[in-house]
C-alpha positions in Angstrom: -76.2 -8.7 -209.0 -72.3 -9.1 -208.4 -71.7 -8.4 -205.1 -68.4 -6.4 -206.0 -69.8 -4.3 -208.8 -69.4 -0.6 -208.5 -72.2 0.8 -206.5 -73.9 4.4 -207.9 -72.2 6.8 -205.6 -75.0 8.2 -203.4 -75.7 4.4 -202.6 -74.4 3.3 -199.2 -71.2 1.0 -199.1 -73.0 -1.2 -196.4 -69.9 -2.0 -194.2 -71.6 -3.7 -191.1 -68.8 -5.3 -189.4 -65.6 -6.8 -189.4 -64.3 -9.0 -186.7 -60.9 -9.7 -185.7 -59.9 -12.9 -183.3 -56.8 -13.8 -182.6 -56.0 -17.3 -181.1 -53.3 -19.4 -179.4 -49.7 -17.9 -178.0 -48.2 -19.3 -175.0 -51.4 -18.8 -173.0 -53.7 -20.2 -175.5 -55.9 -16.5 -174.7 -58.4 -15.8 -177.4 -58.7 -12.0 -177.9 -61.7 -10.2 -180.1 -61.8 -7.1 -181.7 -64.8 -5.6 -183.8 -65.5 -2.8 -185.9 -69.1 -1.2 -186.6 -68.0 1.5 -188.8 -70.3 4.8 -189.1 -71.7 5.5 -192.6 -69.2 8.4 -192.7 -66.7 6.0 -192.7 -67.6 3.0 -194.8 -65.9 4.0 -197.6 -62.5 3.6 -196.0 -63.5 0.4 -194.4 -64.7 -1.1 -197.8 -61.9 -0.1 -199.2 -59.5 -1.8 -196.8 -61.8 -5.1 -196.9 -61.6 -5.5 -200.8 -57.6 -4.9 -200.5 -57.1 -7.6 -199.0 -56.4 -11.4 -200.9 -59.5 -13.1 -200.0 -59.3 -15.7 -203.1 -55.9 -16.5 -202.9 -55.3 -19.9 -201.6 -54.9 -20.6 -198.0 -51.3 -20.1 -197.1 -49.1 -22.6 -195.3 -49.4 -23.2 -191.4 -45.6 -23.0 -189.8 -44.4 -25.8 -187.5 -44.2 -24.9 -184.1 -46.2 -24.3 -180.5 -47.3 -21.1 -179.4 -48.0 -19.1 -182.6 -50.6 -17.0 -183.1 -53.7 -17.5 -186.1 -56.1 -14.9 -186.9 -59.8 -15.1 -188.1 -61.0 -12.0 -190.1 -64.2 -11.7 -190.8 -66.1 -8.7 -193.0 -69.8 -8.4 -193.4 -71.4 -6.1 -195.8 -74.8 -5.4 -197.0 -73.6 -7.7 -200.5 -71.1 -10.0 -198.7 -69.7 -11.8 -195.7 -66.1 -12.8 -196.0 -64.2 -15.2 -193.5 -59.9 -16.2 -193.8 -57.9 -17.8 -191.1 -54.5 -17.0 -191.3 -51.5 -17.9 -189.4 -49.0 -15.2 -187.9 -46.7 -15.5 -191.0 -49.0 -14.5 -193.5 -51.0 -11.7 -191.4 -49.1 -9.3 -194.2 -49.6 -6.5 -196.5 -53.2 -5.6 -196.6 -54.2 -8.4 -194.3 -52.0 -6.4 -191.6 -53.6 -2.9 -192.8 -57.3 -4.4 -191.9 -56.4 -6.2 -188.8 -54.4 -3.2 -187.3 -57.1 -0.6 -188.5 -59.4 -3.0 -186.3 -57.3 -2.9 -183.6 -56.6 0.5 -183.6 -59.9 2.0 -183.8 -61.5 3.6 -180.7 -64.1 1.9 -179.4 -66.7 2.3 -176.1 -65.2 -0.9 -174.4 -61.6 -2.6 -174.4 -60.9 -5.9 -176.4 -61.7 -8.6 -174.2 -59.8 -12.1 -173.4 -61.8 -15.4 -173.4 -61.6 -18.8 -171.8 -59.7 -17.3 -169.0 
């Protein structure tokens, strides 16, 4: 079965999760933020999750210190999908997911690591 074939519509969408990490900066401060959407919701989430370019080819990293690169990660009940991207090319609907992510409420605040 193709994983991103149109589901019959009283079948569940099957958004699990999707993780956002951002890495580096002047600091070096890892920061995670993670989505478990409700079933009421999936629909939105899958939708912003298939938006977004996961084929294309991996863009270019830009020269410098203290940028920024982002791991996105979505998990379905028919897929997991992974993309690191630099700062320059978190665009378009790859800046649609991650700010949805970051935006949504959640029970606990997004945490720093290797402090």
């Amino acid at each position: 079965m193709d994983p991103r074939a149109p589901q019959p519509d009283d079948a569940p969408t099957g958004v699990l999760a999707v993780l956002v990490v951002r890495t580096g900066g002047i600091a070096g401060i890892r920061r995670r933020w993670r989505v478990d959407p409700a079933p009421d919701d999936e629909q939105r989430w899958l939708e912003l999750i298939e938006s977004c370019p996961w084929d294309d080819p991996e863009p270019e990293s830009p020269l410098g210190a203290d940028r920024f690169t982002w791991l996105i990660q979505a998990t379905t009940l028919h897929d997991e999908r992974r993309r690191e991207l630099p700062e320059s090319a978190l665009v378009g609907a790859w800046r649609d997911l991650v700010d949805a992510v970051r935006e949504e409420p959640r029970a606990d605040t997004p945490h720093a690591e290797g402090q």
